[in-house]
C-alpha positions in Angstrom: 36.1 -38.6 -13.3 35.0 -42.1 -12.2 32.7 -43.2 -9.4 32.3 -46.7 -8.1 29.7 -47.5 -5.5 29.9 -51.4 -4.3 27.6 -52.5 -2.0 25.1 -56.1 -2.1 23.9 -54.9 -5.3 26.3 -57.0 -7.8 29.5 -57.5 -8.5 31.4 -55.7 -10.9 33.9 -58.1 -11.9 31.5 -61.1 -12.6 30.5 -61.1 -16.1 27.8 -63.5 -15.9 25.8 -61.1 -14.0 23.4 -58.9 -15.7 22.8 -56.3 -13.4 25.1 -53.7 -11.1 23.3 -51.4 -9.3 25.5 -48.0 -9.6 24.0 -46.6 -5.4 25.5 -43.9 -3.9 25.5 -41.4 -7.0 23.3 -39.2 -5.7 25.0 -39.1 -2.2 28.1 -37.9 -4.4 26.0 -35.6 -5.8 24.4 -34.3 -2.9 28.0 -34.3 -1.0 29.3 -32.2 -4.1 26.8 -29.6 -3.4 27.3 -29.1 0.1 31.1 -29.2 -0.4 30.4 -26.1 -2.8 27.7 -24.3 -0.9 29.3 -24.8 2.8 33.2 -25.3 2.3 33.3 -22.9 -0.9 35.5 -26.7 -2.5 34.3 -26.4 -5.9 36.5 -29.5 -7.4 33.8 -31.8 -7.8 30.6 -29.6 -7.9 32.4 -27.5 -11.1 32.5 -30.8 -12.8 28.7 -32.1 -12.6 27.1 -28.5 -12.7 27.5 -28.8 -16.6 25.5 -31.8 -16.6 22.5 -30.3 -15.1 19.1 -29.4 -17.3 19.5 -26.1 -18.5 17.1 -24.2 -20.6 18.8 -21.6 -22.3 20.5 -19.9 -19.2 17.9 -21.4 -17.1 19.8 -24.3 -15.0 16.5 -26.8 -13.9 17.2 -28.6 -10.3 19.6 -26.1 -8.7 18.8 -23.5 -6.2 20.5 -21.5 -3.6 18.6 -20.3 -1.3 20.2 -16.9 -0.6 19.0 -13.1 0.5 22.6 -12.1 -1.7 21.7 -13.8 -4.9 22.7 -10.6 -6.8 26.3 -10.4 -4.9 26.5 -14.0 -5.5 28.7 -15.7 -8.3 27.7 -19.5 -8.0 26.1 -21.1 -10.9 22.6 -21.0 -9.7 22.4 -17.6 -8.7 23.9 -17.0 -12.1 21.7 -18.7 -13.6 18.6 -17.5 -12.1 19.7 -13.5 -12.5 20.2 -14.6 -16.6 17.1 -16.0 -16.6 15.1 -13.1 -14.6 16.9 -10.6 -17.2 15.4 -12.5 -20.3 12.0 -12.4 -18.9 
């Protein structure tokens, strides 16, 4: 997967410049996760999920809030049920 973000930040394609600003990732990000949560689209989400911080089963920076976290197969309510059962 690649992302590209341009905005007034720098211009790729100049090589004399020593900085590009890489904006908009965590708009992806935080697009990806609604696209999961509310539209059940899981093509993007499945793909940064494994980058998250994890902690044995633990996954750090991803909650869903949820009364049905036990009937519920995402990756955070997976991961918070493995967690609770090591404990």
């Amino acid at each position: 997967m690649y992302l590209l973000y341009l905005d007034e930040s720098g211009d790729p394609q100049n090589r004399d410049e020593k900085h590009f600003v890489l904006g908009g990732l965590a708009d992806f990000i935080a697009w990806s996760v609604f696209r999961r949560y509310e539209r059940g689209d899981t093509r993007f989400f499945d793909r940064l999920v494994q980058r998250f911080d994890c902690e044995g089963p633990r996954i750090h920076g991803l909650y869903h809030r949820t009364r049905e976290h036990y009937g519920c197969f995402c990756a955070a309510c997976l991961s918070r049920r493995a967690s609770s059962a090591e404990a």
